[in-house]
C-alpha positions in Angstrom: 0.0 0.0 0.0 1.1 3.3 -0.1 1.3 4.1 3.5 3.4 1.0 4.2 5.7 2.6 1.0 6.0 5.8 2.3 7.0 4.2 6.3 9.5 2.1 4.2 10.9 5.0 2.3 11.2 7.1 5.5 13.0 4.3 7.5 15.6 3.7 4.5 16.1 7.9 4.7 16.7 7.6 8.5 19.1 4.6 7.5 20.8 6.6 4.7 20.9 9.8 7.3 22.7 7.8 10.2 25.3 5.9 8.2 26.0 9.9 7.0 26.2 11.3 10.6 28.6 8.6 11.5 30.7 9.1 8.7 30.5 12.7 9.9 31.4 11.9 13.5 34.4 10.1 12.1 35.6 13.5 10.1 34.5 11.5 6.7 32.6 15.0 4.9 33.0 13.0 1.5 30.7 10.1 3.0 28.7 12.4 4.7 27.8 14.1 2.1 27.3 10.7 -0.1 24.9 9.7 2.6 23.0 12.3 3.8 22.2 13.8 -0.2 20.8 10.1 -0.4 18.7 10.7 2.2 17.4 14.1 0.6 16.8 12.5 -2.5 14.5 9.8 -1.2 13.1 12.2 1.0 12.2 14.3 -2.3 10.2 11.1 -3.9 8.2 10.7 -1.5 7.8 14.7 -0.9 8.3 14.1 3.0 9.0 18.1 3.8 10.1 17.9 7.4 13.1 15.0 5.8 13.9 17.2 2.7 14.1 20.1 5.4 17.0 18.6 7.8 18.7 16.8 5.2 19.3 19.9 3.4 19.9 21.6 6.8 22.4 19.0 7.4 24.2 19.5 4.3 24.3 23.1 4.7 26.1 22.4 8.2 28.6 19.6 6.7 29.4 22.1 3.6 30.2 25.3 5.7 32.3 22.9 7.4 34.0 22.6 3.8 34.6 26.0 3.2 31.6 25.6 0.2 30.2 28.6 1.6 27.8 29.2 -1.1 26.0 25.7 -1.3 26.0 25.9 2.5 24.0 29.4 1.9 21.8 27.8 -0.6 20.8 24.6 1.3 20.3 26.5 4.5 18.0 28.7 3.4 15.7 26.6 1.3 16.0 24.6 4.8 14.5 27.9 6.4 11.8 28.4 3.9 10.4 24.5 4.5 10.8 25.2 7.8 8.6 28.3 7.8 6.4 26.7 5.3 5.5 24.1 7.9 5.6 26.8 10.9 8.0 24.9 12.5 9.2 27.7 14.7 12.1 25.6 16.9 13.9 24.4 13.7 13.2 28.2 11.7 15.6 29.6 14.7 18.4 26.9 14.4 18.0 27.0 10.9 18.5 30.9 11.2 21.3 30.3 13.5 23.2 28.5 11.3 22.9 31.1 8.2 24.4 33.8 10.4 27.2 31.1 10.7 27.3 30.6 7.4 27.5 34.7 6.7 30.2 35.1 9.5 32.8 32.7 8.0 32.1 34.7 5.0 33.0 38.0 6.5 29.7 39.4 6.2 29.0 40.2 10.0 26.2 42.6 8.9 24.1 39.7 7.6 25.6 37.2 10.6 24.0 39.8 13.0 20.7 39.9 11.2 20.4 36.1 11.2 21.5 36.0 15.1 19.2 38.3 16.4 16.6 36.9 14.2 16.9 33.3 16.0 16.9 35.0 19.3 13.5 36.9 18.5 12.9 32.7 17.6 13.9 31.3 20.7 12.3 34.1 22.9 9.2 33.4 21.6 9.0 30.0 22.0 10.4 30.7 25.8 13.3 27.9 24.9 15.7 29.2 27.4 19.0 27.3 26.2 18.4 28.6 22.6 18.3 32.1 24.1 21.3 31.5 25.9 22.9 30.0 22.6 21.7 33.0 20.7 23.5 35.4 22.8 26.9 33.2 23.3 26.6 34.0 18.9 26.1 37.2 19.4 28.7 37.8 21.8 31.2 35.9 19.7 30.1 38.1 16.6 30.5 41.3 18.5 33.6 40.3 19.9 35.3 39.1 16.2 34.3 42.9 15.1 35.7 45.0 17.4 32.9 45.7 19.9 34.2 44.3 23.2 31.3 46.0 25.4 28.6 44.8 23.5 30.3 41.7 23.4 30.3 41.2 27.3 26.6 42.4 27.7 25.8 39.1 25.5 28.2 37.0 26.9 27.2 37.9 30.6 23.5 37.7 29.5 24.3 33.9 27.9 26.3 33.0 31.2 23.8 33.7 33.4 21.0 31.9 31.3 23.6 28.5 31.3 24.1 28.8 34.8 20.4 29.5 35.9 19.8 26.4 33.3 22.5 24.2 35.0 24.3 23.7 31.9 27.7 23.4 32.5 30.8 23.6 30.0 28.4 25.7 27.4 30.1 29.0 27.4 33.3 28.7 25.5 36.2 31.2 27.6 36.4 34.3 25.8 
């Protein structure tokens, strides 16, 4: 039936997904890559949204990683549009996140910062107190790469607190 098609389509995705995350966790971006692109591509034939989302989300990640700045642009934010498509506000903000990644490694703080401060309007919304936290240690970092010390420390302090109130401990890289 089609049902059981689709439920077998999604399990060989997952399959296809987790051989590429361990290839990741072993440093193997080539395998990754392989694996994971798989996963999108069965994902696409059965139009599963949420799949096609992370798996391009993923690749987005394992690119920047790469240096391939510009498919890591163009996979994260067709990742961010299926996200909003779907309203799917927790994954929009890490999604978001990782763009203003992708725009400071390529020296475009301006952009980075817009990215940031949208995922923290994201996370502050959806009252997830770590991602807040997480937004502000990016913030901080950004602020700190371009020259603006003071600003930095408001975001750091305002990060360190949320981690410590949150019990989360080793989150706050040493600036």
């Amino acid at each position: 039936s089609a049902i059981e098609f689709r439920t077998f389509e999604r399990i060989r995705a997952t399959a296809y997904n987790n051989i590429g995350a361990f290839h990741f966790t072993k440093g193997n971006t080539d395998s990754a890559l392989y694996f994971i692109r798989k996963a999108l591509s069965v994902h696409k034939g059965i139009d599963n949204v949420p799949g096609i989302a992370d798996a391009l989300n993923n690749i987005g990640v394992i690119c920047g990683m790469r240096g391939e700045y510009k498919e890591q642009e163009r996979c994260l934010r067709e990742a961010l549009a299926l996200y909003r498509s779907r309203s799917d506000r927790s994954h929009e903000a890490a999604a978001s996140n990782n763009i203003a990644t992708c725009f400071s490694d390529m020296s475009m703080p301006d952009s980075a910062f817009f990215y940031w401060q949208r995922a923290l309007d994201v996370y502050s919304s959806l009252n997830d107190r770590e991602g807040v936290a997480n937004a502000h240690l990016n913030i901080g970092g950004g602020l700190r790469e371009t020259g603006n010390p003071l600003e930095a420390l408001a975001h750091l302090s305002i990060s360190e607190q949320i981690y410590d109130s949150l019990a989360v401990k080793g989150s706050l890289a040493r600036v």
